[in-house]
C-alpha positions in Angstrom: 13.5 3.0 -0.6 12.3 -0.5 -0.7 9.1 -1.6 1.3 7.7 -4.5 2.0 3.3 -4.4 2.7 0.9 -6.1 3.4 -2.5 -5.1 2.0 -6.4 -5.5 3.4 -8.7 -4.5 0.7 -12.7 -4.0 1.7 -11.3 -2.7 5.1 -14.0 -0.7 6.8 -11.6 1.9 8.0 -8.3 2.8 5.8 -5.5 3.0 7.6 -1.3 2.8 7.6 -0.1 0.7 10.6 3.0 -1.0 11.9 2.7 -4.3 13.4 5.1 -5.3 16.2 7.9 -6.7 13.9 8.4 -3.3 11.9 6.3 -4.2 8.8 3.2 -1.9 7.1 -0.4 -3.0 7.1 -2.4 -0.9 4.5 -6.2 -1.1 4.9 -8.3 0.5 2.0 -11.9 0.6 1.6 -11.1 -0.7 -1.9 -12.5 -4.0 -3.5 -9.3 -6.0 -5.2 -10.9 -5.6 -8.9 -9.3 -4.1 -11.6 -6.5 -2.7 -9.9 -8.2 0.2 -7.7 -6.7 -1.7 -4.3 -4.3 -1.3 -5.7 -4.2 2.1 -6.6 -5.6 2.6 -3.7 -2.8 1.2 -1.5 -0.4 3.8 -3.5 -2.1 6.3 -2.5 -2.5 5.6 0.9 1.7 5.3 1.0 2.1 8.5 -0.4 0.3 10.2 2.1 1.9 8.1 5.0 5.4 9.0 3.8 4.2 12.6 2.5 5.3 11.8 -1.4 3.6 12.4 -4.4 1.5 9.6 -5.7 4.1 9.6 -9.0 7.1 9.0 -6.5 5.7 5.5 -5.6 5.8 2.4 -7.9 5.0 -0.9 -7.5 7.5 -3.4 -7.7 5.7 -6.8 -6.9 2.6 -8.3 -6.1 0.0 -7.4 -8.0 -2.6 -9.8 -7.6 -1.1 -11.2 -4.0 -1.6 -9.3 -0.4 1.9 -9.3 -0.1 3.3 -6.4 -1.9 6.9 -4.5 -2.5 7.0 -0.7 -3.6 9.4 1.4 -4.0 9.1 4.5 -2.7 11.2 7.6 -3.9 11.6 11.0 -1.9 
């Protein structure tokens, strides 16, 4: 499955939430340096769609807030 995010690094409280048009907000308490938002945002999806952390990838994005993953179950 193919998902669309959009991520909030150096958020006070991390969270997985659905705006009003269907689409993810991830907020991690990760700075956007050397990849650990990143990382982080992976493994905040994995525990929203109860996956392992191996099972998600992602696709596009890495240095932008706008971000694709694919997410395997």
């Amino acid at each position: 499955m193919i998902i669309s995010i959009i991520a909030h690094p150096n958020s006070k409280k991390p969270r997985v939430e659905k705006d009003l048009f269907g689409g993810l907000h991830v907020y991690v308490n990760q700075p956007p340096l050397d990849g650990r938002a990143n990382k982080a945002v992976g493994e905040a999806l994995a525990e929203y769609f109860k996956v392992g952390k191996s099972k998600i990838k992602l696709i596009r994005g890495l240095k932008s807030k706008q971000k694709v993953f694919d997410v395997q179950k």
